[in-house]
C-alpha positions, 0 to 999 in steps of 0.5 A: 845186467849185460855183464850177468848175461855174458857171464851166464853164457860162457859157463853153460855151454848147451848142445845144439838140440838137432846136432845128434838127429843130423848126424844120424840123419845124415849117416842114414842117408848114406846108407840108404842111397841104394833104395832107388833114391828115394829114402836117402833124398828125404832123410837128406833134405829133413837133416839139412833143413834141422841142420840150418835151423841150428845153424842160424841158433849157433850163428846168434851166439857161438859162445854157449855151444859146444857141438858145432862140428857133429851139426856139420859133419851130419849136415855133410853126411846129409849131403853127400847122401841127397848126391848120392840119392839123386845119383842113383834115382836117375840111373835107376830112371834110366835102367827102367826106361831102357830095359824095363822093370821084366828086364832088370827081373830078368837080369837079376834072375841071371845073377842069381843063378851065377851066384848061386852056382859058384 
């Protein structure tokens, strides 16, 4: 009967249900580093917790699964992308405390107008 397990496994080789949403996640996050933080720090930490689940399912039996490296480059996407948020919240924190939401307005007005003169 273990024979017929073992058999079994190594001719169906499944994909590891959350591989796909990881990476996904993962690039999401990237992307979206710039949005004070925030939104990359939550698809972030959403793809590492689904990125260890499957994790902890292809550490049980590596054998029956074939998309092992998409789950670990979207869990290092995800990452790099919650660095890249915590990074930017804190110097947007800093921006704020030091000029204040009319100060960084007032800048971007400035920019503006050079970039609309040019």
């Amino acid at each position: 009967m273990e024979q017929t397990n073992n058999f079994d496994n190594t001719l169906t080789n499944q994909k590891l249900p959350n591989a796909t949403a990881v990476l996904v996640l993962g690039i999401i996050s990237i992307l979206t580093c710039c949005c004070y933080g925030f939104i990359s720090i939550i698809l972030g930490v959403i793809a590492l917790v689904l990125a260890k689940k499957d994790m902890k399912l292809y550490n049980a039996n590596p054998q029956s699964f074939s998309n092992y490296s998409s789950l670990n480059t979207g869990r290092i996407l995800a990452i790099i992308g919650v660095i890249l948020g915590f990074i930017y919240m804190i110097y947007m924190i800093y921006m704020i405390s030091t000029y204040g939401m009319e100060g960084l307005q007032q800048m971007q007005e400035e920019m503006l107008k050079k970039y609309n003169a040019n």
